[in-house]
KOLMARRO-678969 format. One record per residue (C-alpha): x, y, z; residue number from 1. Coordinates in Angstrom, 1 decimal. Layout:
N
+--------+--------+--------+------+
|      u |      v |      w | resi |
+--------+--------+--------+------+
|      X |      Y |      Z |  NUM |
...
+--------+--------+--------+------+
This chain:
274
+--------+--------+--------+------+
|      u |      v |      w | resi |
+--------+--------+--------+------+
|    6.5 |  -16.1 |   17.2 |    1 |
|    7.7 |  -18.1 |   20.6 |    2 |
|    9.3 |  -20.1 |   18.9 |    3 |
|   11.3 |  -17.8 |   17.2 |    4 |
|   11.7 |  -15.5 |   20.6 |    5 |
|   12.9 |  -18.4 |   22.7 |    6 |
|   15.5 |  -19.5 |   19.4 |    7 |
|   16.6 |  -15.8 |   19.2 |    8 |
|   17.3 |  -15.8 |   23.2 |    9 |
|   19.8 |  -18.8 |   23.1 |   10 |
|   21.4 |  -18.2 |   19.4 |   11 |
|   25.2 |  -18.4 |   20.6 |   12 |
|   26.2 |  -16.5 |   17.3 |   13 |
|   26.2 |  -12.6 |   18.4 |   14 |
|   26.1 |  -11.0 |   15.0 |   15 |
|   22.6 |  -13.4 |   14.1 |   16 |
|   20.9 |  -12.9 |   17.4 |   17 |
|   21.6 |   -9.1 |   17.2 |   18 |
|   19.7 |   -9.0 |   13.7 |   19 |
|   17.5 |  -11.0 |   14.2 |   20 |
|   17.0 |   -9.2 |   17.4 |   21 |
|   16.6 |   -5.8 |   14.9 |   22 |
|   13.6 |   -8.0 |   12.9 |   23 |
|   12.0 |   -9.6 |   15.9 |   24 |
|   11.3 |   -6.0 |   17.3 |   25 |
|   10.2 |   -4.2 |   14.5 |   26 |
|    7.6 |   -7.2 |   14.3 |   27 |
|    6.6 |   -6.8 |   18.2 |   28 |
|    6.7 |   -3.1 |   17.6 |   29 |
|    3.9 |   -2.9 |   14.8 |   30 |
|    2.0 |   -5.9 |   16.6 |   31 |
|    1.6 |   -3.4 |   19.8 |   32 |
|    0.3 |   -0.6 |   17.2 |   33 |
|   -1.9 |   -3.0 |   15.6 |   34 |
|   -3.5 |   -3.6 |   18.8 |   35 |
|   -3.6 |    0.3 |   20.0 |   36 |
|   -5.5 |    0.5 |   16.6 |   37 |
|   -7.7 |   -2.5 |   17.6 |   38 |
|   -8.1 |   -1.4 |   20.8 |   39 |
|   -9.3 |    2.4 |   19.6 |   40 |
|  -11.9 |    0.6 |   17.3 |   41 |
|  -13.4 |   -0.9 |   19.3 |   42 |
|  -13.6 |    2.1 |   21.8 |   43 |
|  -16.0 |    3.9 |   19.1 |   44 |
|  -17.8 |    0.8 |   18.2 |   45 |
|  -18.6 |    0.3 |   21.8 |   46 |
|  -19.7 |    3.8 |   22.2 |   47 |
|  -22.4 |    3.3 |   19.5 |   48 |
|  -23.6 |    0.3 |   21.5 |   49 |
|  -24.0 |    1.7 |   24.7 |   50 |
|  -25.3 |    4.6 |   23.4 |   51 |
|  -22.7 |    7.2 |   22.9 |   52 |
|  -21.6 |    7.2 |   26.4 |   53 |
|  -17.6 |    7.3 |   26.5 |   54 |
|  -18.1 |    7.5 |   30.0 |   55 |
|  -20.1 |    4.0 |   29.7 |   56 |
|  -17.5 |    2.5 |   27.8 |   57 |
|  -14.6 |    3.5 |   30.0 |   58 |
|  -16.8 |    1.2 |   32.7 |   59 |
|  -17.6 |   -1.0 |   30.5 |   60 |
|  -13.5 |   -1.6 |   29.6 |   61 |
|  -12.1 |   -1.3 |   33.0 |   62 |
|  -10.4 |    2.3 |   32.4 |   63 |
|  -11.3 |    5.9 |   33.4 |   64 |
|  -12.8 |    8.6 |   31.0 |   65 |
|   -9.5 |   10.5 |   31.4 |   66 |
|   -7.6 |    7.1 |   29.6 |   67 |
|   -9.9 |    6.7 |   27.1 |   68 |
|  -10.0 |   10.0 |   26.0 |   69 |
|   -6.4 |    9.6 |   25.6 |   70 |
|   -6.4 |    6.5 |   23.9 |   71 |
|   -9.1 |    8.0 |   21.2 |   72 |
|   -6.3 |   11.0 |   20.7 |   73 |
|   -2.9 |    9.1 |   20.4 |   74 |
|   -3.8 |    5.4 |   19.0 |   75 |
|   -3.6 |    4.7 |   15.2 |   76 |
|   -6.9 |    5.4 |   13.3 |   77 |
|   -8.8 |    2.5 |   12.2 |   78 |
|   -7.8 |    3.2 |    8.1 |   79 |
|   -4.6 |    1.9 |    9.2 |   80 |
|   -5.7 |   -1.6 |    8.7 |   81 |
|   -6.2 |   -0.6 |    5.3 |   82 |
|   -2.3 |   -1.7 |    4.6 |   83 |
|   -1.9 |   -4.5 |    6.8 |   84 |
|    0.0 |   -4.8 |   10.5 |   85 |
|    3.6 |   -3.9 |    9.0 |   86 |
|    6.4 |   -3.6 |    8.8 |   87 |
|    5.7 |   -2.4 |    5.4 |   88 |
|    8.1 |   -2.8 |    2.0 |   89 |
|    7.8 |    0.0 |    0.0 |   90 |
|    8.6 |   -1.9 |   -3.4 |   91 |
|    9.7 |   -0.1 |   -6.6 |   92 |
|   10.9 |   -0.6 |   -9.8 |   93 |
|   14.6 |   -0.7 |  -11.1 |   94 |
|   15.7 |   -0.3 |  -14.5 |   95 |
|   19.2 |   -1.8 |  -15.8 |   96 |
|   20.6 |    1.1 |  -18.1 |   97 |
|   23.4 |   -0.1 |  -20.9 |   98 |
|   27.0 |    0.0 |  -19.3 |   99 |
|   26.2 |    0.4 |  -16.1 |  100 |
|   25.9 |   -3.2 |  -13.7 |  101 |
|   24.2 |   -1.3 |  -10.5 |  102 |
|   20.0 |   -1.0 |  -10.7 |  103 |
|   18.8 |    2.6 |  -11.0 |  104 |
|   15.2 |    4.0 |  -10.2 |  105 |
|   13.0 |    6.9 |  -12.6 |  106 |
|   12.5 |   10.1 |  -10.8 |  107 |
|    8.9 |    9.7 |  -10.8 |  108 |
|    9.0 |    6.2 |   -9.0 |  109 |
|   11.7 |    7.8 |   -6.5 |  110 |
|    9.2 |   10.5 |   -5.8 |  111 |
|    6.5 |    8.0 |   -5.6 |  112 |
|    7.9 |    5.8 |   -3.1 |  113 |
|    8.9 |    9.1 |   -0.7 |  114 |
|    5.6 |   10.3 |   -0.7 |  115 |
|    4.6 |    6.9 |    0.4 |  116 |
|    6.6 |    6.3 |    3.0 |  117 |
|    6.1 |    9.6 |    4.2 |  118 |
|    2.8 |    9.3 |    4.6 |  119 |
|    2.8 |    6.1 |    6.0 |  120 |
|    5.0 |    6.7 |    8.7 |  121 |
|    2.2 |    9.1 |    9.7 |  122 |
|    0.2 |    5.4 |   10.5 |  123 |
|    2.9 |    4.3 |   12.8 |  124 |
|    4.4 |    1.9 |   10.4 |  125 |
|    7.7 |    0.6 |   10.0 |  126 |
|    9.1 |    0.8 |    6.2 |  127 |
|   11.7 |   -0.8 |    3.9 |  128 |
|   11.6 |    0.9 |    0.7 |  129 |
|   13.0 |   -2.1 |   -1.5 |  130 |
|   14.5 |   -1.3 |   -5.3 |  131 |
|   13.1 |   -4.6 |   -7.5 |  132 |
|   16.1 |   -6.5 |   -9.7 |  133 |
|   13.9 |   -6.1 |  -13.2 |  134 |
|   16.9 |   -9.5 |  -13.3 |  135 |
|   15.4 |  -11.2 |  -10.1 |  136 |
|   11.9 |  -12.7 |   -9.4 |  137 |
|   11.2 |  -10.7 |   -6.3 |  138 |
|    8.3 |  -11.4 |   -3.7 |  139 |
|    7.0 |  -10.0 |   -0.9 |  140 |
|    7.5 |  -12.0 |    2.4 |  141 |
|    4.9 |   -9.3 |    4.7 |  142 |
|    2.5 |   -6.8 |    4.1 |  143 |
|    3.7 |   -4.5 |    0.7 |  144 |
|    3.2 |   -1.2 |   -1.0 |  145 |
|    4.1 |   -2.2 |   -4.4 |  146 |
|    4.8 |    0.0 |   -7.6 |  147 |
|    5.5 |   -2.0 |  -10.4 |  148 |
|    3.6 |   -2.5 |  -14.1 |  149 |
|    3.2 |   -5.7 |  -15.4 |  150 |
|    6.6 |   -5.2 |  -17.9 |  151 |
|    8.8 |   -3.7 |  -15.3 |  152 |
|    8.9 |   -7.0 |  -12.8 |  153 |
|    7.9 |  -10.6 |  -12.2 |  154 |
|    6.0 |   -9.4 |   -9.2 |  155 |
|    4.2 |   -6.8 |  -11.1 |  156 |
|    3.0 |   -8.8 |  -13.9 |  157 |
|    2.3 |  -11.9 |  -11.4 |  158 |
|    0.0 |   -9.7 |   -9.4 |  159 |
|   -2.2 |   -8.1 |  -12.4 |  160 |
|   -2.4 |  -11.5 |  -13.7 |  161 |
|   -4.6 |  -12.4 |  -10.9 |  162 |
|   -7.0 |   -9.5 |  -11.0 |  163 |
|  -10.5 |  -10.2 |  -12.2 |  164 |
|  -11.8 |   -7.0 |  -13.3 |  165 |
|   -9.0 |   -4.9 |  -14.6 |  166 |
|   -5.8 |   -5.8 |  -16.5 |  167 |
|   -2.5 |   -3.7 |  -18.8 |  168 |
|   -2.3 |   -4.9 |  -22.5 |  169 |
|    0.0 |   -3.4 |  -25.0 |  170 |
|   -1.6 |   -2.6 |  -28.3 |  171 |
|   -0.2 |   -2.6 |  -31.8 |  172 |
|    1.3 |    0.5 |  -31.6 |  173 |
|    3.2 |   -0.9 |  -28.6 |  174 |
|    1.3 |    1.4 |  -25.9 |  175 |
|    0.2 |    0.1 |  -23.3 |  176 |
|   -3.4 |    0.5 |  -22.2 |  177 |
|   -5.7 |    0.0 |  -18.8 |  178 |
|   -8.6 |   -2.8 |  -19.9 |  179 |
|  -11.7 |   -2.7 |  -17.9 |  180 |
|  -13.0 |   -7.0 |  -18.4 |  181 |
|  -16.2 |   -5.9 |  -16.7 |  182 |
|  -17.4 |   -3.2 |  -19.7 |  183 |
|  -14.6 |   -3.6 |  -22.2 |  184 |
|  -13.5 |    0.3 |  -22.3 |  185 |
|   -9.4 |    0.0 |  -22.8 |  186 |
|   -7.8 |    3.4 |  -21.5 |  187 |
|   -4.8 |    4.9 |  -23.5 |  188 |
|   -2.5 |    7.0 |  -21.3 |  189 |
|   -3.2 |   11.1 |  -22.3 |  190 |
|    1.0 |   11.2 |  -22.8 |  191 |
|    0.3 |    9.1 |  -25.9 |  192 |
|   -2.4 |   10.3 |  -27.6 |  193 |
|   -1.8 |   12.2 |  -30.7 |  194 |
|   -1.9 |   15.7 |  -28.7 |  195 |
|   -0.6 |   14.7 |  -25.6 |  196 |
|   -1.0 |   16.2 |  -22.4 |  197 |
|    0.8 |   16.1 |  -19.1 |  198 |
|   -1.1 |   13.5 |  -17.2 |  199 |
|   -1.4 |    9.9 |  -16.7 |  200 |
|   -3.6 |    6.7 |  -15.5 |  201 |
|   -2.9 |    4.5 |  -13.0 |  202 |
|   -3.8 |    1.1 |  -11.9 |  203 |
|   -4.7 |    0.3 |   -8.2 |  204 |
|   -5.8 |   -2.7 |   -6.6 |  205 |
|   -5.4 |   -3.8 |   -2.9 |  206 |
|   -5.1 |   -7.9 |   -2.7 |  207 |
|   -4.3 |  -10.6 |    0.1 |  208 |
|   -1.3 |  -13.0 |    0.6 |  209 |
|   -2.2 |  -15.2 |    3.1 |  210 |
|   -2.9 |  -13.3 |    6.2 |  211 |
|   -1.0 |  -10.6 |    4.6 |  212 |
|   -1.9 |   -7.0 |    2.7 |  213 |
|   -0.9 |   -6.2 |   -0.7 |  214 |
|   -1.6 |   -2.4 |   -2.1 |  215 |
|   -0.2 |   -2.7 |   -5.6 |  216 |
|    0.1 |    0.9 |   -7.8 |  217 |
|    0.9 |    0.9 |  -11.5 |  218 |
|    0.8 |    3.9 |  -13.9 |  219 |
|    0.7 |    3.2 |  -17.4 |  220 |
|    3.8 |    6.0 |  -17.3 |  221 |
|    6.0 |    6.1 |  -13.8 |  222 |
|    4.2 |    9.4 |  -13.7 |  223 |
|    0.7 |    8.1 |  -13.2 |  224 |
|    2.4 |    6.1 |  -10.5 |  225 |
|    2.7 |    9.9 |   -8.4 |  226 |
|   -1.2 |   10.5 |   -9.1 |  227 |
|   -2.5 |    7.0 |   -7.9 |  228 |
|   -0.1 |    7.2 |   -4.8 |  229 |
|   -1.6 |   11.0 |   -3.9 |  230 |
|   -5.1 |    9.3 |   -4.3 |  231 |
|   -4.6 |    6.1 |   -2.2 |  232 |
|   -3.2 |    8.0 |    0.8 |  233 |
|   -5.9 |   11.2 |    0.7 |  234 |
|   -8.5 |    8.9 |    0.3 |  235 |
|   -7.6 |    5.8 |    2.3 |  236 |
|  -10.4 |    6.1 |    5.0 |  237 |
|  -12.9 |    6.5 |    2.9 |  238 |
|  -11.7 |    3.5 |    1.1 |  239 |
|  -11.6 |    1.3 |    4.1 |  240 |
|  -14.9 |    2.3 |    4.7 |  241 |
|  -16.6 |    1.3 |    2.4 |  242 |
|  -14.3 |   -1.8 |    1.8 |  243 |
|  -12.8 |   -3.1 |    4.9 |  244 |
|  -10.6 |   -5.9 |    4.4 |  245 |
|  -11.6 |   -7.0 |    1.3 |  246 |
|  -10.3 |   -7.3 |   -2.4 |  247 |
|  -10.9 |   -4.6 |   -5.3 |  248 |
|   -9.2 |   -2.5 |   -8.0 |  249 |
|   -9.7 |    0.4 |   -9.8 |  250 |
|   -8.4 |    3.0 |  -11.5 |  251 |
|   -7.5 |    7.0 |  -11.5 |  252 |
|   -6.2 |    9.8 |  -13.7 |  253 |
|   -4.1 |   12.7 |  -13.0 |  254 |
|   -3.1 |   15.8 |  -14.8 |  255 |
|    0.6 |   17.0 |  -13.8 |  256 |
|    2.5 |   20.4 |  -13.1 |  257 |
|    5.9 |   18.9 |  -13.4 |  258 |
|    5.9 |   16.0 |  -11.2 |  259 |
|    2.8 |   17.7 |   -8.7 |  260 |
|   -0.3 |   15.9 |   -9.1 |  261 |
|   -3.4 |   17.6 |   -9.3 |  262 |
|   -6.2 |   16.4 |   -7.9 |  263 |
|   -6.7 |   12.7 |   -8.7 |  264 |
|  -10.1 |   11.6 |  -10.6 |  265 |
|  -11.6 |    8.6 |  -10.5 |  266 |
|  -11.2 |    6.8 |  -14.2 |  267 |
|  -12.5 |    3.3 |  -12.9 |  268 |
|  -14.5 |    2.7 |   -9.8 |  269 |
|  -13.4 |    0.2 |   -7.3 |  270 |
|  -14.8 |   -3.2 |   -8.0 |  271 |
|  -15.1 |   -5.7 |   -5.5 |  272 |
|  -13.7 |   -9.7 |   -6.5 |  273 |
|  -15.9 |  -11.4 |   -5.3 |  274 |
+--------+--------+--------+------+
């Protein structure tokens, strides 16, 4: 990160130094959030060690009860760790369509990837909603919300590859289905069963990259994709809860009015790997 302030400083190419400029402080920026997070964390966790005093703690940190009663209301909520330090790419699938050279995106994953940014920039994060080239072997270089089935990209297929405990197969009838590896049960998606029904199931995990976050959200149908998203952001804090910073997937089920989700229901728990 010096290195790359002090290069930036005495780049003698305007147009470079002014984007990278644009990067370098979208990086800072979410750094100073991550902290204020940190920072309010450790303001509750110090309370239960000194015995629910806030006044103690404000002693105990060198601040007055008026700051950090200020700091508890404005600073980011400790769930926000859930997705990494940002900036976040909001990843999604394109689809090439016959005649036409330019990428387009379903409705349902266009809906998906609003909702999610929406809510994220809720966290205080910084987004890039990125349209995957089905043509190009994408990755992530930072911290990622990815929507994407194992057929629809490289990265999508290159991520469920990796997961332990629940994988996509295709079946004879060329449906797809959600496997559980741990009991066996295989999922078929409620749009394809012989009387279908307006719902879907969707595929989440949350993985690391290094000292980066990876959410990754994949309905068997784009529309399950809407369902899962619904699900991860109601029910983030309880997720990081229970699971912190590690490594798990699972999956959900949602019934649809259109393209509004109902309430999302739990198909298969989260599993830790390891």
């Amino acid at each position: 990160m010096e290195e790359d302030f002090d290069g930036l400083r005495t780049d003698p190419d305007p147009i470079r130094r002014g984007r990278r400029a644009t990067d370098l402080l979208a990086v800072y920026q979410q750094r100073s959030t991550e902290l204020a997070r940190i920072r309010r964390a450790a303001i509750e966790e110090a309370r239960d060690l000194l015995g629910g005093s806030y006044t103690e703690v404000a002693k105990a940190f060198g601040l007055t009860k008026g700051r950090i009663t200020q700091i508890r209301a404005t600073a980011p909520p400790a769930h926000r760790a859930f997705f990494g330090v940002g900036p976040l790419a909001v990843a999604l699938p394109g689809r090439i369509i016959r005649d036409r050279d330019d990428v387009v995106i379903a409705a349902e994953d266009d809906k998906t990837g609003a909702n999610l940014i929406s809510e994220l920039e809720k966290l205080s994060f910084i987004t890039e909603r990125v349209i995957i080239d089905p043509r190009e072997e994408w990755e992530p270089t930072g911290d990622a919300v990815i929507v994407c089935g194992p057929a629809s990209a490289h990265i999508g297929h290159t991520l469920m590859s990796r997961d332990p405990v629940l994988r996509m197969a295709i079946g004879d009838n060329a449906q797809w289905y959600l496997v559980d590896e741990v009991t066996g049960d295989r999922f078929l998606s409620p749009l394809d069963e012989p009387d279908p029904k307006r719902a879907d199931h969707a595929y989440i995990a949350r993985r690391k990259r290094g000292s980066h976050v990876i959410v990754h959200i994949a309905g068997l149908h784009a529309l399950g994709s809407v369902g899962a998203a619904r699900y991860v952001m109601e029910s983030v804090p309880e997720l990081f809860a229970e699971y912190g910073d590690e490594e798990f997937s699972m999956a959900v089920t949602t019934e649809f009015d259109g393209l509004i989700p109902k309430q999302p229901k739990i198909l298969v728990p989260p599993r830790k790997w390891s």
